[in-house]
C-alpha positions in Angstrom: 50.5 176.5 -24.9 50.9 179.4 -27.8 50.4 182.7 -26.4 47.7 183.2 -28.8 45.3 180.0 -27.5 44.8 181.3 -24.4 43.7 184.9 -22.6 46.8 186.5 -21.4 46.2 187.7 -17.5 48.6 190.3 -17.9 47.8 192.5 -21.0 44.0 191.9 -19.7 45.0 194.0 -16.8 46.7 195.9 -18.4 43.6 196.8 -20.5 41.8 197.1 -17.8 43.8 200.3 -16.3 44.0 202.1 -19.5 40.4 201.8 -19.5 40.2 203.0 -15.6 42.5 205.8 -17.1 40.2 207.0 -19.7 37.4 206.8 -17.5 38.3 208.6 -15.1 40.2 211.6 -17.3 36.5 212.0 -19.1 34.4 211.0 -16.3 35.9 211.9 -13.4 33.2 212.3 -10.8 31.0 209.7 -12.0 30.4 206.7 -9.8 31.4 204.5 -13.0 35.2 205.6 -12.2 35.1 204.4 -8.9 33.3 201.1 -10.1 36.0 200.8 -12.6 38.8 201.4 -10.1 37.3 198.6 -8.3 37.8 196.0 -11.1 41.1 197.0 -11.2 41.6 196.0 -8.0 39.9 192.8 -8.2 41.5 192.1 -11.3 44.9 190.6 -9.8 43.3 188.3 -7.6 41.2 187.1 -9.8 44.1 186.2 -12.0 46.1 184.9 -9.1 43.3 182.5 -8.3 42.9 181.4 -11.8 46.6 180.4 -12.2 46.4 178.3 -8.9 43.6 176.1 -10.0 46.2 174.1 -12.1 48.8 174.1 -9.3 48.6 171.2 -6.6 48.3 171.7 -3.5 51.4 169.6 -2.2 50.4 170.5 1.4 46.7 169.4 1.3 48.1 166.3 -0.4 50.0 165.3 1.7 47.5 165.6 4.5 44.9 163.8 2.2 47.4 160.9 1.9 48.6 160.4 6.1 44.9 160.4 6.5 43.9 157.9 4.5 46.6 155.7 5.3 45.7 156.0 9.1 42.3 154.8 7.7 43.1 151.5 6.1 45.8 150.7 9.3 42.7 151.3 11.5 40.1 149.1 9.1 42.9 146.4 9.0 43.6 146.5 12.5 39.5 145.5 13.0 39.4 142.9 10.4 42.2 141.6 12.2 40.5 141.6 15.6 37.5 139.7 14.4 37.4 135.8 15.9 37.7 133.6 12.4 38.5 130.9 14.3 35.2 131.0 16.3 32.9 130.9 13.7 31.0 127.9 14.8 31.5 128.4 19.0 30.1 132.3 18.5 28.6 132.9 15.2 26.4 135.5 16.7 29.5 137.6 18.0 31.4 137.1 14.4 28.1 138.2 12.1 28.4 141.1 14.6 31.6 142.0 14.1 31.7 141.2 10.2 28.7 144.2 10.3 30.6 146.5 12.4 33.9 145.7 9.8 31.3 146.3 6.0 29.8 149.5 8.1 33.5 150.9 8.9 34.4 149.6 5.4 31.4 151.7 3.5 32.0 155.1 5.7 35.5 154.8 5.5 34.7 154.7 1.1 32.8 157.6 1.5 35.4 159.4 3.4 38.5 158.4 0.7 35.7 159.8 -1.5 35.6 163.0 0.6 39.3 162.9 0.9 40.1 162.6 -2.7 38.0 165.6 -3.8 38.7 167.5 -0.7 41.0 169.7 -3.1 38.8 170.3 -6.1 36.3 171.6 -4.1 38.7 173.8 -2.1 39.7 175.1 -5.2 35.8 175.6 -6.6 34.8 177.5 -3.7 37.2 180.0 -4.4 36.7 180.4 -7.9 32.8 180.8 -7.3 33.9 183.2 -4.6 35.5 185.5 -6.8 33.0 184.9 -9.7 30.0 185.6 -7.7 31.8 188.7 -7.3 32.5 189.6 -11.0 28.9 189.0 -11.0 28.2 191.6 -8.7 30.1 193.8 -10.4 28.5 193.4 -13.9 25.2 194.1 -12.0 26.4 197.0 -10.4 27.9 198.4 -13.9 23.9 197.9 -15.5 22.4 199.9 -12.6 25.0 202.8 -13.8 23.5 202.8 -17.0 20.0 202.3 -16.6 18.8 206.2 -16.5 21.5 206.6 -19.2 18.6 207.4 -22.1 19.7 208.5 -25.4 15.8 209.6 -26.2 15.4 212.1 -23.7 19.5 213.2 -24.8 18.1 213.6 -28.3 14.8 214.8 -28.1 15.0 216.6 -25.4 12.2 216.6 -22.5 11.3 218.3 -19.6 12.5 217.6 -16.1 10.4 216.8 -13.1 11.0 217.2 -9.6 12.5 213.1 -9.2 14.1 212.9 -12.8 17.8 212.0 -12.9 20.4 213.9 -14.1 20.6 214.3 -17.8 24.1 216.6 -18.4 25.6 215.2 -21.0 25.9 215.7 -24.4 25.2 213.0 -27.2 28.8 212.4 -27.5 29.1 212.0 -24.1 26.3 209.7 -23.5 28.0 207.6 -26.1 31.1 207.7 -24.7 29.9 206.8 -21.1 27.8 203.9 -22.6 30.7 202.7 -24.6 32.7 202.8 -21.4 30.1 200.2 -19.2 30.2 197.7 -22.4 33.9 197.8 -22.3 33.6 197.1 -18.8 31.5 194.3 -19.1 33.1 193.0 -21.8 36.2 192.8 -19.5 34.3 191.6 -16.5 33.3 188.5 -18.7 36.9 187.9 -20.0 38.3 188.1 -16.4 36.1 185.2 -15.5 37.2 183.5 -18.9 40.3 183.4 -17.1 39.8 180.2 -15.3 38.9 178.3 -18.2 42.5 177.8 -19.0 43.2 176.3 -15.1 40.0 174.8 -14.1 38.2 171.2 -16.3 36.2 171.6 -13.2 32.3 170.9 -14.6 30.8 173.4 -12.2 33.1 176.2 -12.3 33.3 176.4 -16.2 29.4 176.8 -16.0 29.9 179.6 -13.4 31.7 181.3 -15.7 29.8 180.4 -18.8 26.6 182.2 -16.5 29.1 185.5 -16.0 29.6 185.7 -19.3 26.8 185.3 -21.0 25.2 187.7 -18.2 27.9 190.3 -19.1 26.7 189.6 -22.6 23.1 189.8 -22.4 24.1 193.5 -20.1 26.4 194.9 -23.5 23.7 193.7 -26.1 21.3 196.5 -24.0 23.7 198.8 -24.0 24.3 198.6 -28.0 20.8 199.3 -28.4 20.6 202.3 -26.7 24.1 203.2 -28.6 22.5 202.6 -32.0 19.8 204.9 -31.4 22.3 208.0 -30.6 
């Protein structure tokens, strides 16, 4: 696929730490450095998950296959022990078995079912692992701007005994602001990452959710920027 079709894990990193970097040199004893040195962390095994998804899993394959060939030897091996050649003498015993063999038959479905799948939903767990994770992490980059006002920054007001802290300047404030919808922006596009490994229904919703949750998160955060 052309390099420009698709998000590049890499350079998204990469963007990542420059934007750790330029927290942390402006910011450095905020609690939105250490929230952005986290992402960078998670950042890699997001990516490493991502590019898995489209990679079989030869192993679990292979297991898949041996048992589901041990299956049908052990369904053939009861049709075979059935008494056709009874049918009349002992019908009662035959009906018997023929239930026993359509019961084996119909849980032995569901289990190639179970089998066949076993591997796209190894594979879904993991990414909704990690996602509900870059959900947490868009969550926890809102709480850091919630007290983040730029009224009382402008305006001016006067404290009381529980108020938060209210240091910065107004370029400051727009700085730090501009810093959590960069992070969000980049929490959503680390998710995006699995849309280019995964046609799995259920994780591209998952990460449809992230990102429009990261969305909804920066479109706050623009307001409050547009008033400063």
């Amino acid at each position: 696929m052309p390099k420009y079709r698709e998000l590049n894990d890499v350079q998204l990193i990469d963007t990542l730490k420059r934007l750790e970097a330029r927290i942390h040199e402006r910011f450095p004893d905020r609690g939105l450095a250490g929230v952005a040195t986290e992402l960078v962390a998670l950042a890699p095994k997001v990516a490493k998950t991502a590019r898995s998804l489209s990679r079989p899993n030869l192993l679990l394959r292979l297991f898949v296959l041996i048992l589901m060939a041990t299956g049908i030897g052990l369904v053939f091996l009861l049709g075979r022990a059935l008494d056709f050649n009874g049918v009349e003498l002992q019908g009662l015993q035959f009906f018997a078995g023929l239930e026993a063999l359509l019961n084996v038959t119909i849980l032995f479905s569901a289990g190639i079912w179970f089998l066949l799948t076993l591997e796209t939903r190894t594979k879904r767990r993991r990414a909704l692992d990690q996602l509900h994770e870059l959900r947490s992490v868009a969550h926890v980059i809102d709480t850091h701007q919630l007290t983040k006002t730029p009224v009382s920054v402008l305006e001016g007001s006067k404290r009381t005994a529980s108020s938060p802290a209210r240091d910065m300047t107004p370029f400051q404030l727009r700085r730090y602001l501009d810093y959590c919808s960069e992070m969000l922006s980049l929490t959503g596009k680390l998710s995006a990452l699995y849309l280019a490994h995964s046609r799995d229904a259920i994780t591209i919703q998952a990460v449809n959710e992230v990102e429009e949750l990261t969305s909804d998160f920066s479109r706050k955060i623009w307001q409050k920027i547009a008033v400063i």
